[in-house]
MDTraj code that builds the backbone (N, CA, C; nanometers):
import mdtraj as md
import numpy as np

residues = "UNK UNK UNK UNK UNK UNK UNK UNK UNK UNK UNK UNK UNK UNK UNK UNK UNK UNK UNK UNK UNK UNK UNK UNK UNK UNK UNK UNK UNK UNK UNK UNK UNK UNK UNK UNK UNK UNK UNK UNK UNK UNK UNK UNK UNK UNK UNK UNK UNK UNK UNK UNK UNK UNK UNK UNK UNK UNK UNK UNK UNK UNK UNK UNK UNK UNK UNK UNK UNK UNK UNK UNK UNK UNK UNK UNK UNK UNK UNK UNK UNK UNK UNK UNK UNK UNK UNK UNK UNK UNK UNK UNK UNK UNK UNK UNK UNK UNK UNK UNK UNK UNK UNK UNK UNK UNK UNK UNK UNK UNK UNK UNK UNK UNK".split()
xyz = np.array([
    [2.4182, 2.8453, -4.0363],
    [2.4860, 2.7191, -4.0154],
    [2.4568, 2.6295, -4.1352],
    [2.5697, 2.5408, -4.1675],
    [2.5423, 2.4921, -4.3092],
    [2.4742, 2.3117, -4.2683],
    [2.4216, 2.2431, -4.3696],
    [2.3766, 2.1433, -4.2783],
    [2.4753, 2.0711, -4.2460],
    [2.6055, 2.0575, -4.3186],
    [2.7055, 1.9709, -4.2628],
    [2.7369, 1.9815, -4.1457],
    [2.7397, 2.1557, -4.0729],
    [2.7409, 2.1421, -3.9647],
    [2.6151, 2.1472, -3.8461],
    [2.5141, 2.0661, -3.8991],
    [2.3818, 2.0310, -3.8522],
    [2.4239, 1.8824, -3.8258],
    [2.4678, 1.8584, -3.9265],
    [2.4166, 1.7116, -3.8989],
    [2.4932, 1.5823, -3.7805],
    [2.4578, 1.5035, -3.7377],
    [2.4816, 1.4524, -3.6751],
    [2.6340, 1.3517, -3.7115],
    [2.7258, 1.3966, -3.5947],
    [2.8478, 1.3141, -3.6199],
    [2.8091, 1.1635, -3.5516],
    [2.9415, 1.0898, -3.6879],
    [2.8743, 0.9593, -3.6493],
    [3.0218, 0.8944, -3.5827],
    [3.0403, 0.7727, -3.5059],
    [3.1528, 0.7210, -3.5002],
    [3.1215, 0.5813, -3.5502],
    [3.2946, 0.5544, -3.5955],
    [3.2752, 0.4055, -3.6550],
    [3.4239, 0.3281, -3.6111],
    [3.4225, 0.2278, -3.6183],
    [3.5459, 0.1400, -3.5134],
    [3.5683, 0.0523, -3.6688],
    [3.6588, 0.0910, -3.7647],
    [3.6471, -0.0038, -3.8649],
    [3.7537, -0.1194, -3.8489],
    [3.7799, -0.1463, -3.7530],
    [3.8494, -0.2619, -3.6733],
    [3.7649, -0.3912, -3.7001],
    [3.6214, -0.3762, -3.6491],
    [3.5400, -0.4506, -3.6002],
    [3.4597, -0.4472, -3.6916],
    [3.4065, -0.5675, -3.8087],
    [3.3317, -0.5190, -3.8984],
    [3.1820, -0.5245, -3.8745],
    [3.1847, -0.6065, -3.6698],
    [3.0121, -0.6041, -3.6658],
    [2.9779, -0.4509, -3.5981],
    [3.0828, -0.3651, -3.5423],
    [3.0503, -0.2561, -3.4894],
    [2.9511, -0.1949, -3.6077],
    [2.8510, -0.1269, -3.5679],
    [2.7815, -0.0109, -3.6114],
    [2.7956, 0.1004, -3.6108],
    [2.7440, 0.1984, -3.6773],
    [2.7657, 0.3213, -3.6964],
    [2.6558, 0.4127, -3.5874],
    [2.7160, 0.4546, -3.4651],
    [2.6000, 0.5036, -3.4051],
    [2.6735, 0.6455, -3.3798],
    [2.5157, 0.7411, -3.3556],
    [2.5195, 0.8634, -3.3364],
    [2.5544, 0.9161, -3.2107],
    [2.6445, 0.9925, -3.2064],
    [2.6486, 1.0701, -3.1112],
    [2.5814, 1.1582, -3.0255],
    [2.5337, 1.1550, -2.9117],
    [2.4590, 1.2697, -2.8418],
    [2.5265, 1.3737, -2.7766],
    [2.5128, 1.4730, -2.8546],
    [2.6216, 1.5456, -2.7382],
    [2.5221, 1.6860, -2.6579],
    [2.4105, 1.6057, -2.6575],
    [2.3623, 1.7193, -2.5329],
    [2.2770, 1.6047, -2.4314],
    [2.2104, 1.7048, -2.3230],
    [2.1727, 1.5357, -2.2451],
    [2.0628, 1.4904, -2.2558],
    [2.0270, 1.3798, -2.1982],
    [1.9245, 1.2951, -2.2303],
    [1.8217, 1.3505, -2.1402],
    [1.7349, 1.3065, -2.1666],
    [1.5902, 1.4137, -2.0543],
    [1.4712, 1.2866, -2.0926],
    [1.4846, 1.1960, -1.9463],
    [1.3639, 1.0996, -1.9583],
    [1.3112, 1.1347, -1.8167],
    [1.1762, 1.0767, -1.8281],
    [1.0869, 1.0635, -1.7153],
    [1.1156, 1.2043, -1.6564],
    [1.1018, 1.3117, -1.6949],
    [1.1584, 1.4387, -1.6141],
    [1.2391, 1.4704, -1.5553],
    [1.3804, 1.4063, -1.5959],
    [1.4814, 1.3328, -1.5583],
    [1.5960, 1.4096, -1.6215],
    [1.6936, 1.4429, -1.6024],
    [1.7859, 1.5006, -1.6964],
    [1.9332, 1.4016, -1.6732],
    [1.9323, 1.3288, -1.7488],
    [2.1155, 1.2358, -1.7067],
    [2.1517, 1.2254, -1.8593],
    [2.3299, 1.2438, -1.8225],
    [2.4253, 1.2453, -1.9023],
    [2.3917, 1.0780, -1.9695],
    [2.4924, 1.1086, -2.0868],
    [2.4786, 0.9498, -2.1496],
    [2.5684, 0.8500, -2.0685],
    [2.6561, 0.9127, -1.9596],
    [2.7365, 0.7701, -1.8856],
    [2.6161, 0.7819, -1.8156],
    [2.5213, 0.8425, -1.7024],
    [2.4127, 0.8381, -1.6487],
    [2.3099, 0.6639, -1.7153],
    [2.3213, 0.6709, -1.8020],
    [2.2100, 0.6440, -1.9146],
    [2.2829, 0.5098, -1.9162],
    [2.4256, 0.4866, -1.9423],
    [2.4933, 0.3616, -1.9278],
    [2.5262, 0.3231, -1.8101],
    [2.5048, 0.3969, -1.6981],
    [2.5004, 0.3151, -1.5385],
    [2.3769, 0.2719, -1.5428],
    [2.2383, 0.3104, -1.6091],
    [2.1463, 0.2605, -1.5752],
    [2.0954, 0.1494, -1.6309],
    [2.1605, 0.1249, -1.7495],
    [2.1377, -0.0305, -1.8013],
    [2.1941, -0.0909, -1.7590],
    [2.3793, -0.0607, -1.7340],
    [2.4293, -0.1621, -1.6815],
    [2.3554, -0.2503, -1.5494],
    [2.3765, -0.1612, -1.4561],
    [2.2686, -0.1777, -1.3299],
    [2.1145, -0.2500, -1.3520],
    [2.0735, -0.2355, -1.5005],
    [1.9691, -0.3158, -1.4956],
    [1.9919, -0.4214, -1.5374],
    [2.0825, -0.4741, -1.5815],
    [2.2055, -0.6113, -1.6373],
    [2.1832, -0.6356, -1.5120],
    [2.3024, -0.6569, -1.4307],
    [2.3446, -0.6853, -1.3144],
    [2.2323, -0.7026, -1.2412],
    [2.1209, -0.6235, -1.2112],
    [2.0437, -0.6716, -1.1393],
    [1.8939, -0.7727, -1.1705],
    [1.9483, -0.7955, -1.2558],
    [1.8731, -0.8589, -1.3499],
    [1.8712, -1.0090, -1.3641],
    [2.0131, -1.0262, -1.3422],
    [2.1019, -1.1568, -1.3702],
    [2.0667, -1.1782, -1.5011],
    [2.1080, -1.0660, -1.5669],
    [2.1352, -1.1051, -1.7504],
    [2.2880, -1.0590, -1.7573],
    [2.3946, -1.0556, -1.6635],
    [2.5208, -1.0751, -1.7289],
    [2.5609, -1.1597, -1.7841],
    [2.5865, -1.1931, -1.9199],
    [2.6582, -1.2939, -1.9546],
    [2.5555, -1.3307, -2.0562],
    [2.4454, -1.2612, -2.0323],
    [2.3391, -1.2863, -2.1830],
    [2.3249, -1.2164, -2.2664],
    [2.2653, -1.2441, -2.4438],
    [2.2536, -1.1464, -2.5189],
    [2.1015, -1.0922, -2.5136],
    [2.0931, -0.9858, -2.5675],
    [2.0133, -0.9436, -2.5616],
    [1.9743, -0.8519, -2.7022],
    [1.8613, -0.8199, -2.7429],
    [1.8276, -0.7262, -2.8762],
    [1.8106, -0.5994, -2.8170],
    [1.8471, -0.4898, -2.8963],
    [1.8142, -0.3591, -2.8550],
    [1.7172, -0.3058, -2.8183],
    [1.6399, -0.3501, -2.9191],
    [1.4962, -0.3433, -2.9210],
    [1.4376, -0.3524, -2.7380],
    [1.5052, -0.5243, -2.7358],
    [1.4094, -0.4955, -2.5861],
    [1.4653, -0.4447, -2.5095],
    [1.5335, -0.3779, -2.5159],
    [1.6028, -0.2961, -2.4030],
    [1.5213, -0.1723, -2.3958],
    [1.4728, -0.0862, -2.4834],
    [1.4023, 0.0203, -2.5141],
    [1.2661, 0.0246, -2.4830],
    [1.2163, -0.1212, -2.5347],
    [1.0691, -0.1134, -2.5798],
    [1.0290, -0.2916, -2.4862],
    [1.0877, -0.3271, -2.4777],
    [1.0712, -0.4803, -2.4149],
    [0.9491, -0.4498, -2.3082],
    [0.8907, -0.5714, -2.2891],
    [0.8382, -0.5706, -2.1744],
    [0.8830, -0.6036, -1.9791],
    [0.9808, -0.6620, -2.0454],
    [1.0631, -0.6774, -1.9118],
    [1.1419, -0.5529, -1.8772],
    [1.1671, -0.4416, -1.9639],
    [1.2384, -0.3386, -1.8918],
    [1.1448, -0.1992, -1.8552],
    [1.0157, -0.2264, -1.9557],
    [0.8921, -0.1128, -1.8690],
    [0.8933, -0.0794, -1.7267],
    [0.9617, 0.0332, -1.7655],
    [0.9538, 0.0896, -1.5870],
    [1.0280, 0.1627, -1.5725],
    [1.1791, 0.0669, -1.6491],
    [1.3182, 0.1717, -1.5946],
    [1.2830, 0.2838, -1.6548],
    [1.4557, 0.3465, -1.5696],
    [1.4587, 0.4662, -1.6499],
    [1.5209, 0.4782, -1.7999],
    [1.5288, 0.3998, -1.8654],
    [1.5923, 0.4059, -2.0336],
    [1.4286, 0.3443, -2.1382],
    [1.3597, 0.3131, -2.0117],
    [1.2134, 0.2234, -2.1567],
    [1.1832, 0.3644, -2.2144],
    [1.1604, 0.2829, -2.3553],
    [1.0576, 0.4398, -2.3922],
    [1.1893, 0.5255, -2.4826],
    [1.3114, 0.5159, -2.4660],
    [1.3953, 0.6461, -2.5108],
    [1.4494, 0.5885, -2.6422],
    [1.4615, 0.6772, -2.7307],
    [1.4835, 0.6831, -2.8446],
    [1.6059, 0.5497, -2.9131],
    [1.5706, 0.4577, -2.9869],
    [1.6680, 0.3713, -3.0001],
    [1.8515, 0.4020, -2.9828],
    [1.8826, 0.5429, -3.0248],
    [1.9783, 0.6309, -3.1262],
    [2.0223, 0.6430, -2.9245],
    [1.9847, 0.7082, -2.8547],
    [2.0184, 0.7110, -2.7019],
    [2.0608, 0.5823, -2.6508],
    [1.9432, 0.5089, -2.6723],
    [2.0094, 0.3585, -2.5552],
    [2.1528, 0.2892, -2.6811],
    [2.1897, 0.3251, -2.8084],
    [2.2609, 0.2840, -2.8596],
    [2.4135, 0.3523, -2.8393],
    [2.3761, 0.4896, -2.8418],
    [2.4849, 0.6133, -2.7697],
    [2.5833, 0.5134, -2.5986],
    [2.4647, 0.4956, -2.5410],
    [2.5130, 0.4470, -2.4073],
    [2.5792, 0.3410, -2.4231],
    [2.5055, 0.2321, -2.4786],
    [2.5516, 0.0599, -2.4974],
    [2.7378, 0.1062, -2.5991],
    [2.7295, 0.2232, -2.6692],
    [2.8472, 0.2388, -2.6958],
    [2.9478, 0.2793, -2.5750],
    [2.9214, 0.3484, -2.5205],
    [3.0295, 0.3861, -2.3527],
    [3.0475, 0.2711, -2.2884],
    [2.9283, 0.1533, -2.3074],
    [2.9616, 0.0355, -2.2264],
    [3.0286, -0.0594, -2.2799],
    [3.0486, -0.0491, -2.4320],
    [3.1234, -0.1209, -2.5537],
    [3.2777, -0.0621, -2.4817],
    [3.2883, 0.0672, -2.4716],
    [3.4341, 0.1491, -2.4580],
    [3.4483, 0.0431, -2.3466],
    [3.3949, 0.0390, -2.2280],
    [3.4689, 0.0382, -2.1153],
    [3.4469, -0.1380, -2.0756],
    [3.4220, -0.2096, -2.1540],
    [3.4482, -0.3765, -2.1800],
    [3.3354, -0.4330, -2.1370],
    [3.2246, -0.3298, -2.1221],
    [3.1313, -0.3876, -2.0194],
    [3.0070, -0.5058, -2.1411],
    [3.0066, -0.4406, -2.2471],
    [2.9355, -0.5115, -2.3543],
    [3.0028, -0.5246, -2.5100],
    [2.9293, -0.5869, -2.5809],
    [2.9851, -0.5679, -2.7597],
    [2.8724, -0.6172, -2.8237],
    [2.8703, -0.4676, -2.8705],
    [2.7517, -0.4268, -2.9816],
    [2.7549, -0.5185, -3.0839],
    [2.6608, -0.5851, -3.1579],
    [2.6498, -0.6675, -3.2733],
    [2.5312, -0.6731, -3.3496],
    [2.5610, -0.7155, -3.4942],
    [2.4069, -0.6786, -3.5771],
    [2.4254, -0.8017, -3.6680],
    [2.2980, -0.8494, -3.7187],
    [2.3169, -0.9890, -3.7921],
    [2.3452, -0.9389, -3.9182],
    [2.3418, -0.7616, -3.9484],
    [2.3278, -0.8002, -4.1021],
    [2.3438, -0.6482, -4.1168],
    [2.3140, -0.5747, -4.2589],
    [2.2781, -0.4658, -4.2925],
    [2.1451, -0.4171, -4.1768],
    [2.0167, -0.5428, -4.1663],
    [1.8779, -0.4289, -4.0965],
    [1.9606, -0.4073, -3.9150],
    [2.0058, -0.2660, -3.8925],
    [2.0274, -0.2515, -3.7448],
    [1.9049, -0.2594, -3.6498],
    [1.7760, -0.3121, -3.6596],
    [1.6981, -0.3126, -3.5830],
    [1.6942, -0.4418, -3.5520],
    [1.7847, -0.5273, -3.5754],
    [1.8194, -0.6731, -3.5572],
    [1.9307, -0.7377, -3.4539],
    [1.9721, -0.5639, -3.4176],
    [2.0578, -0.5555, -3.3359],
    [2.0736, -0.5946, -3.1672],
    [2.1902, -0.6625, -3.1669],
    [2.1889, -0.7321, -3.0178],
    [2.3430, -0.6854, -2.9668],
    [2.2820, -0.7380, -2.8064],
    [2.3993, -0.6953, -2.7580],
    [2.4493, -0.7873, -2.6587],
    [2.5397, -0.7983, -2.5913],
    [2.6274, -0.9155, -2.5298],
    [2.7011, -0.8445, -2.4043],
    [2.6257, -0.8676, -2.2690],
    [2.6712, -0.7792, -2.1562],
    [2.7751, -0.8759, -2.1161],
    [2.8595, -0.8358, -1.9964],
    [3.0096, -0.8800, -1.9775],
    [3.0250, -0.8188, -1.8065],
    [3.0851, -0.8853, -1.7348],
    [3.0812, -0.8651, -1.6079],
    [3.1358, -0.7463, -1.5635],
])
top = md.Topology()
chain = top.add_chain()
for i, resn in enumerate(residues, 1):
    res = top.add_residue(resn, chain, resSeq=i)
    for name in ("N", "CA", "C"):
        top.add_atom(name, md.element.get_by_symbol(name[0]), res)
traj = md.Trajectory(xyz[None], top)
């Protein structure tokens, strides 16, 4: 296999010039001994939005992953490149919109939606 076809496909929305370039997962996610698909992975943030009463707030990626307010769920802890995969399915389906202040993507926030 050559590495081009190693390497990771990326998608890009050049519509939108704050969209980012995030990676695709195309096998599944495996947390907490856990095996869920990446819509799996985007019901479970959403659901932690919503139950949260952070609809309608922004939020950084960062703490979504690593925060202290989300230690527990099932997405803390998982690889930035995963919870960014998902927050993209929730970008598709109107539920959020991905945004970055700049070139550094670890600056990256996001904006949930009812």
């Amino acid at each position: 296999m050559t590495s081009a076809e190693n390497s990771t496909p990326r998608s890009s929305n050049s519509s939108k010039s704050s969209t980012m370039n995030i990676p695709e997962v195309g096998y599944s996610l495996r947390f907490y001994g856990n095996y869920a698909s990446k819509r799996e992975l985007a019901d479970s943030l959403a659901e932690y939005i919503r139950n949260s009463g952070r609809t309608g707030s922004v939020e950084t990626v960062y703490s979504l992953y690593a925060g202290d307010e989300t230690e527990g769920e099932r997405f803390w802890g998982l690889p930035r490149e995963c919870i960014l995969t998902a927050l993209k399915l929730l970008e598709t389906d109107e539920k959020c919109e991905i945004f970055s202040t700049g070139d550094d993507d670890e600056c990256a926030g996001v904006k949930f939606f009812d």
